[in-house]
C-alpha positions as CSV (number, residue, x, y, z in Angstrom):
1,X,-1.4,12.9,-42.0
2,X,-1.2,11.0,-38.9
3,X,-4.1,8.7,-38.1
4,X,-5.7,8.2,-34.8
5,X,-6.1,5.0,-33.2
6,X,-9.1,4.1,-31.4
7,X,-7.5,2.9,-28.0
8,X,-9.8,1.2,-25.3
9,X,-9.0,2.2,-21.9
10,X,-7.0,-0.3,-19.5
11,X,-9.0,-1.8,-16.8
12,X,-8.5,-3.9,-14.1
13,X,-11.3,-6.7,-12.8
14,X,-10.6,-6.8,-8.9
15,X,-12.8,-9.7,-7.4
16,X,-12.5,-10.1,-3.1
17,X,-11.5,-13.7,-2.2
18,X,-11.0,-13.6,1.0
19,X,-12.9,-12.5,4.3
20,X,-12.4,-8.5,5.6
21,X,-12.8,-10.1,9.1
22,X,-9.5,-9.6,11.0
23,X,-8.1,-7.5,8.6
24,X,-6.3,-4.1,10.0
25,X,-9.0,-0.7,9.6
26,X,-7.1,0.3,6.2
27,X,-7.2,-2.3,4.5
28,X,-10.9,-2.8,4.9
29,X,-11.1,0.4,4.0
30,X,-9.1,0.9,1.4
31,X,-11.4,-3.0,-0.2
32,X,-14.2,-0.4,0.6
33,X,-13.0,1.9,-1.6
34,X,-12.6,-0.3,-4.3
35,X,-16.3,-1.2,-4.0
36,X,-15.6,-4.7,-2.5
37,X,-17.5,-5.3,0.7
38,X,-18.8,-9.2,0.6
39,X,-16.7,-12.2,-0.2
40,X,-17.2,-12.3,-4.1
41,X,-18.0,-8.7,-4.9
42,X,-16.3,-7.9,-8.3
43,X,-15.7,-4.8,-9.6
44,X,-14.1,-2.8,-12.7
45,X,-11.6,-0.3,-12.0
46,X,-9.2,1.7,-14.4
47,X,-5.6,1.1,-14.7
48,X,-4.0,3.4,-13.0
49,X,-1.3,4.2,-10.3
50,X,-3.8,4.9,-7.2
51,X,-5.5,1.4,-8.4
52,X,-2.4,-0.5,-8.7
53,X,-1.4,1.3,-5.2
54,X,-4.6,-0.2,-3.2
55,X,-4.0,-3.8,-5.3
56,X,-0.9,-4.0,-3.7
57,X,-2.2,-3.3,-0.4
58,X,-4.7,-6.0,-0.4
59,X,-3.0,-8.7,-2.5
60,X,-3.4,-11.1,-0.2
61,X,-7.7,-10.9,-0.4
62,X,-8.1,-10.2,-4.2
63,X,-7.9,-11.8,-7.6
64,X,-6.9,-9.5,-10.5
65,X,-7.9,-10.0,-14.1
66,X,-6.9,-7.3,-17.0
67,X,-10.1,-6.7,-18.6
């Protein structure tokens, strides 16, 4: 019988280290979308494709941590 492991979903802690000001319409939107809107704002997100997607996009104002 084949036993089930308890597996904790993959998440991703995204914290905005750089200023939105100057910053083309979607990328500020797409950091909006993320939940990031003040220079510090951290938030969770899951470890997925669309995440990875708008990581990429704004790699140049975020810090990524696996959580």
């Amino acid at each position: 019988m084949a036993t089930k492991k308890a597996t904790k979903a993959a998440s991703l802690t995204i914290t905005l280290k750089r200023s939105l000001i100057g910053s083309k319409k979607d990328q500020i939107a797409t950091a909006e979308s993320l939940g990031l809107r003040k220079i510090g704002n951290t938030t969770v997100q899951p470890d997925n494709p669309q995440t990875r997607g708008k990581i990429k996009k704004l790699s140049h104002l975020v810090e990524v941590t696996e959580a």
